[in-house]
N, C-alpha and C positions, 0 to 999 in steps of 0.2 A: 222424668217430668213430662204433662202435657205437654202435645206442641203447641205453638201459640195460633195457626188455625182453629183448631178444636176451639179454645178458650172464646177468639173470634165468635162463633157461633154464640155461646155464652154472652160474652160482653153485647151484642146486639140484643141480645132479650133483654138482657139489663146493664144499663151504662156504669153505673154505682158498684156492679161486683170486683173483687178484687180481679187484676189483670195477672194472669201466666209470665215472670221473669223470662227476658228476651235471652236464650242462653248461647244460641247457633244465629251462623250468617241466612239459614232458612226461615228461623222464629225471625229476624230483624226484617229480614224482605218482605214477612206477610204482615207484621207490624207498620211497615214503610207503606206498603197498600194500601194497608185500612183508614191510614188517617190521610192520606192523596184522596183519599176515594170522599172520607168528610171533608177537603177541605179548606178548614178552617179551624183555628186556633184563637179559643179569647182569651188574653191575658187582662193582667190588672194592678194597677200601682207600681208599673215600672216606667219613673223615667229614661226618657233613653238615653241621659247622663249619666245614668247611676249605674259603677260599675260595668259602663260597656255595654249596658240593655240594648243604645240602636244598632249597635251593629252584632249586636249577636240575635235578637229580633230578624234584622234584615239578611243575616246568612241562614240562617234556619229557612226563612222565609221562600230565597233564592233556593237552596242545595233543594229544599224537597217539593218544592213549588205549593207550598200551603200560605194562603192567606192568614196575617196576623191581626188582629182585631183586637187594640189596647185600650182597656179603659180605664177613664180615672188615674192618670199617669202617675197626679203630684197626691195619690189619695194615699191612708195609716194602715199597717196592720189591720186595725180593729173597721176599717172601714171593709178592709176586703172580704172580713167574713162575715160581714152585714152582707156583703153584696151576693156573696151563697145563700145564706140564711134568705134572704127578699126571694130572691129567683129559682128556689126549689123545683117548683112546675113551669119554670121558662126556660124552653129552648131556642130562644131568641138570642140576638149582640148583648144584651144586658147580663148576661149569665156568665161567671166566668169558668175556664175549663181548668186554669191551673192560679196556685198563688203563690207568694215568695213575701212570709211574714219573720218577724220577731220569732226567736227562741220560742219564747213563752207562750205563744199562740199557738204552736204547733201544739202542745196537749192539749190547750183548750179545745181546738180545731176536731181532733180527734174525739176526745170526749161527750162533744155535740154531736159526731155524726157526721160532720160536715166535709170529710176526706175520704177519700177509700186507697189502699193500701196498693206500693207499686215497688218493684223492687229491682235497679237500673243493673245492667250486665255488671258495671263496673263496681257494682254493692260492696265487697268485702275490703277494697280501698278505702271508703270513707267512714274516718274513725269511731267508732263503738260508742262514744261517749256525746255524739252529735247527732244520733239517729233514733228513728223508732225501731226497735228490733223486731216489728212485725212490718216496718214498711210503710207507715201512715206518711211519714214526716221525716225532714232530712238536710243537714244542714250545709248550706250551696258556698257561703263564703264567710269572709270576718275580719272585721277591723278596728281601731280604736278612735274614740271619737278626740275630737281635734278642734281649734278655731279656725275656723276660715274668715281670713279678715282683708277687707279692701286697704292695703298700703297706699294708696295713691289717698285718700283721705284720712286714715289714721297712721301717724307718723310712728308715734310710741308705741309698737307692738306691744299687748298682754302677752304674760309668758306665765299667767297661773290663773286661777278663778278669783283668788283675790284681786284681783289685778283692775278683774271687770268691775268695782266697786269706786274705783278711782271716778272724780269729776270731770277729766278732760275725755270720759266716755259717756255722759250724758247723753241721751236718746239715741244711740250708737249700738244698744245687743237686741237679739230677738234670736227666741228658739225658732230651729228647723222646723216644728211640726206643734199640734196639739197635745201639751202633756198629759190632756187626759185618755187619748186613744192613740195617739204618736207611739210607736217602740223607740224611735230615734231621739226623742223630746224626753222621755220618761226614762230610760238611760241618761240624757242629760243631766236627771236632775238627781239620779245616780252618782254620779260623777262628782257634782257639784255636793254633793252631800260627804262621798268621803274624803273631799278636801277642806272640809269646814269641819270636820271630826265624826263625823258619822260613821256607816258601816253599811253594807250590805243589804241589810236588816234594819237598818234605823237612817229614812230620807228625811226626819224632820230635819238636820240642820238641813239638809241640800235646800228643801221649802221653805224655811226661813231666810235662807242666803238671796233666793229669788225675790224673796219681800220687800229684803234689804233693797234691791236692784229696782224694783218698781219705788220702793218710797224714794229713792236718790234719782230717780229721772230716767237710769241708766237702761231700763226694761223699753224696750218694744213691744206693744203688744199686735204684731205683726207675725206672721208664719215668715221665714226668710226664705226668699230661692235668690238662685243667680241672680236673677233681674236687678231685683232690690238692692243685693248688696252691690249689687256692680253702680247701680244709680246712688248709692248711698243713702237710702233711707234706713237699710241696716247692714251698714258694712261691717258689722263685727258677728257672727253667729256662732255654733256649734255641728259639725259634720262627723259624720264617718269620715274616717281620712280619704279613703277610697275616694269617694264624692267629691271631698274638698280638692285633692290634687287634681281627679277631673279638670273639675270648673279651673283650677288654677293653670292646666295647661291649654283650656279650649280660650282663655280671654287671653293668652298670648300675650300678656301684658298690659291690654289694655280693657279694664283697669289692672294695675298690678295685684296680685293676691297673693297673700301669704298663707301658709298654711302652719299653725305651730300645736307641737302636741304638748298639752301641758303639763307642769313639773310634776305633781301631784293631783290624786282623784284619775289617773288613764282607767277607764272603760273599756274593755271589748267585749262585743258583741257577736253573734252569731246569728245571720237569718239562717230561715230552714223555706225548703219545698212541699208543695204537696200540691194532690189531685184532689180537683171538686169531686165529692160523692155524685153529684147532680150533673156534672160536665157535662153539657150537649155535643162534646167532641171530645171523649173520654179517649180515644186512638193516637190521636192528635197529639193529646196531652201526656201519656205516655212516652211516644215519641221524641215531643219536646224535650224530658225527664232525661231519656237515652243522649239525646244530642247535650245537653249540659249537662251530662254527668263525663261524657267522652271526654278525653286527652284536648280533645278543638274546642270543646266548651269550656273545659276548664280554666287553659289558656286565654282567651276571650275575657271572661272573670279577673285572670290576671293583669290585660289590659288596662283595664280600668283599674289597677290597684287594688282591688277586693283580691285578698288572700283564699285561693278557694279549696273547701273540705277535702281535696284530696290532692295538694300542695304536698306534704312530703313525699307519698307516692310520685309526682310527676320528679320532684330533684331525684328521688333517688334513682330513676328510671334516665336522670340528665334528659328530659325532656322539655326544661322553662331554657328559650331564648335567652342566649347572654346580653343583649341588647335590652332583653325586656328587665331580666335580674338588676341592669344594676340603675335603672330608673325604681327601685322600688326605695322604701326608705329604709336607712341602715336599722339592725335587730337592737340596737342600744336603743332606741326612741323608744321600742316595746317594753323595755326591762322591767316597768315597774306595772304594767298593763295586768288588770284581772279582769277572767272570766265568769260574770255572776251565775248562778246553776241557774234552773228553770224553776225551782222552787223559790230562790232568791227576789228573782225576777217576775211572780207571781205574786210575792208579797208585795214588791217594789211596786207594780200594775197598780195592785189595787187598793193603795190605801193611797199615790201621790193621786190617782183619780180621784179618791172619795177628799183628799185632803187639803186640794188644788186650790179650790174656791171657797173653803174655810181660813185658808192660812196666807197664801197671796192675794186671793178676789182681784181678780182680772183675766178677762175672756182673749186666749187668744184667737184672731181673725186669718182667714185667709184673705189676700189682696181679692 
């Protein structure tokens, strides 16, 4: 194989080429140079809640002395690769060098052009079934979606989606995100569909079940973060569990949060990685790619609760902290958990987009 010097030479003429596999502690060292020498790093749509992003942001940041430049913390999938797509010819902050979307993005991502292909030492760990097998795209972690609900104002916990149609939750839910560019919102309504009889393949009941929620009061037509439900203008939402037990340990109680996964309709989900075609710190990004695919990124992921793609490798290697193992939630909550394919999830995209505001009509806001 090239060494990744040589490649070096290459990747300067053109940021967008595919990058040489870092395979020796020589290839890593002149990897580790190139992107010191740009830098800087722009990410994009990562809070630093979610799954551990600030501090795995701020150790990358510290070990290789590259500045992190985040945009768009609380922005969707579908906003991030508007944000390549906009910034083709800007080497500017605006432009971002890596992203971390939905499953289903990752083909689209590729299909536009809009990735170029990277392939991390630790490649042959993460499983076959999660990845592009040319390296475009690649999947970082996975969890099941959950409510996260403020207990200090709602007494009766929901323990199903039916639940959320009861009265004494009047003006009380709001999705995480935009279900019409959200991956996290449009999983929701995933979910919410194959609890009301649906499938896979068929979110009309999940869009009618929403409808039902807006005509009875119950709908917020609010995005939910922390803030809100912690204030109570929507203490009842929908999370990646990851997120939610976050948020559930960073408010320490106050307010109280619970987190509950429910009976029927469990979701999981799968983001993936990839490099901007356009990255103005294509090195950088790379880099990054190596650092959260290592054994220390991985872990970091685990922190935060996000399950990460190359989770049974680290048990079997007895590498996950037993302090960190048994903070996680026991394997019976997953039992009945499905993972929709990419094609699933492609249809799911695009018809709650197109079907959003024929079948519910109501915009949701960001605060």
């Amino acid at each position: 194989m090239k060494k990744i010097s040589i490649v070096l030479i290459v990747a300067m003429l053109s940021g967008s080429m595919a990058f040489a596999q870092a395979t020796s502690t020589q290839d890593m060292n002149a990897l580790i140079a190139a992107a010191k020498k740009e830098g800087q790093l722009t990410v994009i749509a990562l809070p630093r809640d979610w799954v551990n992003y600030g501090e795995i942001i701020d150790t990358f940041s510290k070990k290789y002395g590259i500045k992190v430049n985040e945009l768009n913390p609380e922005g969707s999938s579908g906003e991030e690769l508007e944000a390549i797509r906009a910034n083709k010819g800007n080497k500017g902050p605006q432009a971002p060098d890596v992203i971390d979307v939905g499953l289903s993005f990752g083909p689209l991502a590729k299909q536009e052009g809009l990735i170029a292909p990277y392939k991390v030492q630790t490649w042959d760990s993460i499983p076959n079934e999660i990845k592009d097998k040319d390296g475009y795209w690649y999947g970082d972690y996975y969890g099941v979606l959950a409510f996260e609900v403020n207990a200090d104002i709602v007494k009766n916990l929901p323990k199903d989606w039916s639940d959320l149609l009861k009265p004494e939750y009047k003006g009380k839910f709001a999705l995480s995100g935009d279900p019409r560019t959200s991956n996290q919102a449009i999983m929701t309504i995933v979910a919410a569909s194959l609890s009301q009889g649906g499938s896979l393949t068929n979110m009309e009941p999940g869009l009618r079940f929403f409808d039902k929620l807006n005509k009875a009061g119950n709908f917020v037509p609010l995005i939910a973060v922390p803030g809100t439900v912690a204030s109570g203008e929507t203490p009842i939402t929908v999370r990646w569990d990851y997120n939610a037990l976050s948020n559930r340990d960073k408010s320490a109680g106050n307010p109280n949060i619970a987190v509950i996964i429910p009976e029927t309709g469990v979701v999981a989900g799968v983001y993936v990685q990839a490099i901007s075609a356009y990255a103005p710190h294509p090195n950088a990004a790379r880099l990054w790619m190596e650092f959260l695919y290592s054994d220390e990124g991985q872990i970091l992921w685990l922190k935060g609760y996000g399950h990460p793609a190359r989770f049974n490798d680290l048990a079997k290697r007895n590498k996950i902290p037993a302090d960190l193992a048994a903070k996680l939630p026991p394997a019976s909550a997953y039992a009945k958990a499905v993972f929709p394919t990419i094609e699933e999830q492609n249809i799911a995209k695009k018809y709650i987009a197109e079907q959003w505001d024929n079948i519910v009509r109501i915009d949701v806001q960001k605060r």
